[in-house]
C-alpha positions as CSV (number, residue, x, y, z in Angstrom):
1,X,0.0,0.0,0.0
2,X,1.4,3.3,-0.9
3,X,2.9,5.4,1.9
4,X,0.9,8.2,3.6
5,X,2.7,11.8,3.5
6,X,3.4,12.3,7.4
7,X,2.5,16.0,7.3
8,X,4.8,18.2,9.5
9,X,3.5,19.3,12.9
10,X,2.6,23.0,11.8
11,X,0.4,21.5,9.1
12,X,-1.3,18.7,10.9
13,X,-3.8,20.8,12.5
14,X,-5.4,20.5,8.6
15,X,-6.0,17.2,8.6
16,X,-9.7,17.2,8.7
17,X,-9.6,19.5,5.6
18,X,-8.5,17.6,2.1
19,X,-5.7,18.6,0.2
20,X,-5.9,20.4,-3.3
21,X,-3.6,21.0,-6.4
22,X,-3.2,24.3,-5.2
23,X,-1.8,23.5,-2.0
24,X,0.0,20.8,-2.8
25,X,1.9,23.4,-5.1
26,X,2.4,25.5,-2.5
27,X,3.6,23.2,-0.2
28,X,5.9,21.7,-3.3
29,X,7.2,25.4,-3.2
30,X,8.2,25.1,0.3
31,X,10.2,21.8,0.0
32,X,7.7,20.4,2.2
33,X,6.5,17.5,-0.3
34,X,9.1,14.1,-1.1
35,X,10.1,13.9,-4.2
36,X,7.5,11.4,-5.7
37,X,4.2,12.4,-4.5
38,X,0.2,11.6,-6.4
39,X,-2.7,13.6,-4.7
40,X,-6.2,11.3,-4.5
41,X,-9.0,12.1,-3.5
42,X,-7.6,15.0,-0.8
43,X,-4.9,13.0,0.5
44,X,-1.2,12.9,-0.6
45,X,0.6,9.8,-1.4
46,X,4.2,9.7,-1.5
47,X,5.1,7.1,-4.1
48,X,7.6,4.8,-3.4
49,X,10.6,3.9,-5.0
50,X,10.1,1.0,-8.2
51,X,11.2,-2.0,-7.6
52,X,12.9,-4.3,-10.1
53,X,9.5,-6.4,-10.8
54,X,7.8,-3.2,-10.7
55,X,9.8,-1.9,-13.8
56,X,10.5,-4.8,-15.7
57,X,6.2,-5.2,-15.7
58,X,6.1,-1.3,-16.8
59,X,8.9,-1.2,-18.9
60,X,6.9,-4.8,-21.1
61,X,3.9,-3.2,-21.0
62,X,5.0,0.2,-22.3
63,X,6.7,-1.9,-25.3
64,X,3.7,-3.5,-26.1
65,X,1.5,-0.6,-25.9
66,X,4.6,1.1,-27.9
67,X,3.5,-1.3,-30.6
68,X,0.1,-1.1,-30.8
69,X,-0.8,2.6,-30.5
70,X,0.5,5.4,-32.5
71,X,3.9,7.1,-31.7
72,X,3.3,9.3,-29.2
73,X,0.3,8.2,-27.7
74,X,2.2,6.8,-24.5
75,X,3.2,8.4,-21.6
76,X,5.5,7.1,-19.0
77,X,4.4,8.5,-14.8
78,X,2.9,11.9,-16.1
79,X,0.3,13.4,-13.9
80,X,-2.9,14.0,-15.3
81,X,-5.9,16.4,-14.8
82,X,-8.7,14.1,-13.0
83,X,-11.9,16.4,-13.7
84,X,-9.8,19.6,-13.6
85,X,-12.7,21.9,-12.6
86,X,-14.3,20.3,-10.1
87,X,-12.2,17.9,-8.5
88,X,-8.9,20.4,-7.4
89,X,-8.6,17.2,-4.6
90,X,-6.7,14.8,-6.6
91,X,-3.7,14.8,-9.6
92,X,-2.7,10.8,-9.6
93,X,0.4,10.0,-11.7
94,X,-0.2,7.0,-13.3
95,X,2.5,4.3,-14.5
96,X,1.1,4.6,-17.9
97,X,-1.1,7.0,-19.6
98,X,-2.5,6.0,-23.3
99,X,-3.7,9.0,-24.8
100,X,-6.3,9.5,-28.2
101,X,-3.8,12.1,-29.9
102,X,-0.1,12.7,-29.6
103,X,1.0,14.5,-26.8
104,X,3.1,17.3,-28.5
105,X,-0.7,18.5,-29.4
106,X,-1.6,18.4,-25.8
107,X,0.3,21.7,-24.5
108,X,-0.6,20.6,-20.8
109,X,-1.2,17.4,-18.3
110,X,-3.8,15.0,-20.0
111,X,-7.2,15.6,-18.9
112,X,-9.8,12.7,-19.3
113,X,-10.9,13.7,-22.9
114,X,-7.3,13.0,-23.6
115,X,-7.1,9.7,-22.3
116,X,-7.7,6.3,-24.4
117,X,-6.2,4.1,-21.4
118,X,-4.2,4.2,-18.5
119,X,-1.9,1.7,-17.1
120,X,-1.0,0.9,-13.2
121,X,1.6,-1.7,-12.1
122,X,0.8,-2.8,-8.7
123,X,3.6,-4.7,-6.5
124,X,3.0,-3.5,-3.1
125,X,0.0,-0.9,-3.8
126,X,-2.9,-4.0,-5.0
127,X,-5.7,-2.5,-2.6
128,X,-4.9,1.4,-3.1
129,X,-5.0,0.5,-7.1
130,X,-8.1,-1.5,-7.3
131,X,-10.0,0.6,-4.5
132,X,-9.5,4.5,-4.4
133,X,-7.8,5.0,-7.9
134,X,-10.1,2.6,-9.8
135,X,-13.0,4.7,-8.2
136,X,-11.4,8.2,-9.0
137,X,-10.9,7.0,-12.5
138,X,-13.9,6.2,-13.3
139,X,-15.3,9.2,-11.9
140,X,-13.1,10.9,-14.3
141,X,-15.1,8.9,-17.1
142,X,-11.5,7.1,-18.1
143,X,-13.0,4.5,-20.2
144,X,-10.7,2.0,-19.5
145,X,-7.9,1.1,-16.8
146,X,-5.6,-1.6,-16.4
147,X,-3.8,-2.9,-13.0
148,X,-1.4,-5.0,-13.7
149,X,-1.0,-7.6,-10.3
150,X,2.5,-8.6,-10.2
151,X,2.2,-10.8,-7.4
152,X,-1.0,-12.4,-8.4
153,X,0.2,-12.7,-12.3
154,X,-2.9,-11.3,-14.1
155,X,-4.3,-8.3,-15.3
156,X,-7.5,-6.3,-13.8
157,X,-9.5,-4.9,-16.7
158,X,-12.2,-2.2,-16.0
159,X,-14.6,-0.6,-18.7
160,X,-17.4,0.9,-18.4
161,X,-17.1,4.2,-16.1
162,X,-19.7,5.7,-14.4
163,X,-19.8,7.6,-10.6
164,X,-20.3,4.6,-9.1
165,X,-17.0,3.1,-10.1
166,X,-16.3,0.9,-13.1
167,X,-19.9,-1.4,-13.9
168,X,-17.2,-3.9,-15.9
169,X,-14.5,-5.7,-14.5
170,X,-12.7,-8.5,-15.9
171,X,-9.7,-10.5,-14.2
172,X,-7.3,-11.7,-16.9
173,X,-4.9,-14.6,-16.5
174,X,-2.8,-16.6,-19.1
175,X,-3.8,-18.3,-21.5
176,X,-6.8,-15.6,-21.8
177,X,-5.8,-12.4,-24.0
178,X,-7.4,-9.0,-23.7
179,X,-7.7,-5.9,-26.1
180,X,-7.6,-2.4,-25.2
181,X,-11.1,-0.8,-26.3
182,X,-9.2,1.8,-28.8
183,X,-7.2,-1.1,-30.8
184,X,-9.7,-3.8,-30.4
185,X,-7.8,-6.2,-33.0
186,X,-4.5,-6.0,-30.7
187,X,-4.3,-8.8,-28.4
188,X,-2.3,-9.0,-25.2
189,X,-1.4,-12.3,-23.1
190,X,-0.4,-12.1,-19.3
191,X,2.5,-14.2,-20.0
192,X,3.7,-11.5,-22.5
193,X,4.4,-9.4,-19.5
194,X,5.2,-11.7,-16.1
195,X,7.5,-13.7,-18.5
């Protein structure tokens, strides 16, 4: 599970009130943040270190996403926009963001409009994947997002967003494939990645 931000004792008296963008720049500013932080849903995350597994299983899946979508369509641990305008409580950084157009057009951080698929590798973070960032997802209306279970050797698929959370979910182990919803003719296998 990822790591809780301890906040320093002049800003714990805050803790009943949720963190936004802005003040996560401001406390950026300060040199109060670590150095790999996500904000969801009001509360920041510092992100851990990757382990080997953990990039072996992003670097694979960025190679194969590589080859399926156009060139620049993928972006590597870039934060993106979650409901910019009414959601200032959260800016997740996911492993892998597939976007519908290259992002030299973009000119900013993806918003959901932008985004085709994104990608999170999960070693140590299973729960906090599948739970809070599935759910702020598919608030967002990302139409389709991919945890990929190191541990557990499969592949959670979700489709179908709504404020609820994602109405489609679909665990996929080898010798099953799955297709990403923009390039439904490309087909991936578990073992592809895990090895």
């Amino acid at each position: 599970m990822p790591a809780t931000m301890e906040a320093p004792a002049t800003l714990r008296a805050r803790k009943s009130v949720m963190w936004t963008r802005e003040d996560c720049r401001k406390l950026e500013g300060m040199g109060l943040l670590p150095a790999r932080w996500e904000l969801v849903q009001g509360e920041i995350i510092s992100k851990m270190g990757t382990n080997l597994p953990h990039s072996m299983m992003a670097q694979r899946i960025a190679v194969w996403l590589t080859s399926v979508f156009p060139t620049g369509h993928i972006l590597p641990t870039c934060s993106i926009d979650v409901a910019p305008e009414d959601n200032p409580t959260s800016e997740p950084e996911p492993d892998i963001t597939v976007l519908n157009r290259p992002a030299d057009e973009l000119g900013r951080n993806p918003a959901p409009g932008d985004i085709a698929l994104i990608v999170e590798v999960s070693d140590s973070t299973l729960d906090h994947d599948l739970g809070p960032k599935a759910k702020l997802y598919a608030r967002a209306g990302i139409p389709e997002y991919w945890v990929i279970d190191v541990k557990g050797r499969r592949i959670h698929q979700h489709r179908e967003p709504s404020a609820e959370g994602y109405a489609s979910l679909r665990v996929v182990a080898s010798p099953d494939t799955l297709s990403p919803l923009a390039q439904p003719t490309a087909s991936l296998t578990p073992a592809l990645i895990f090895g």
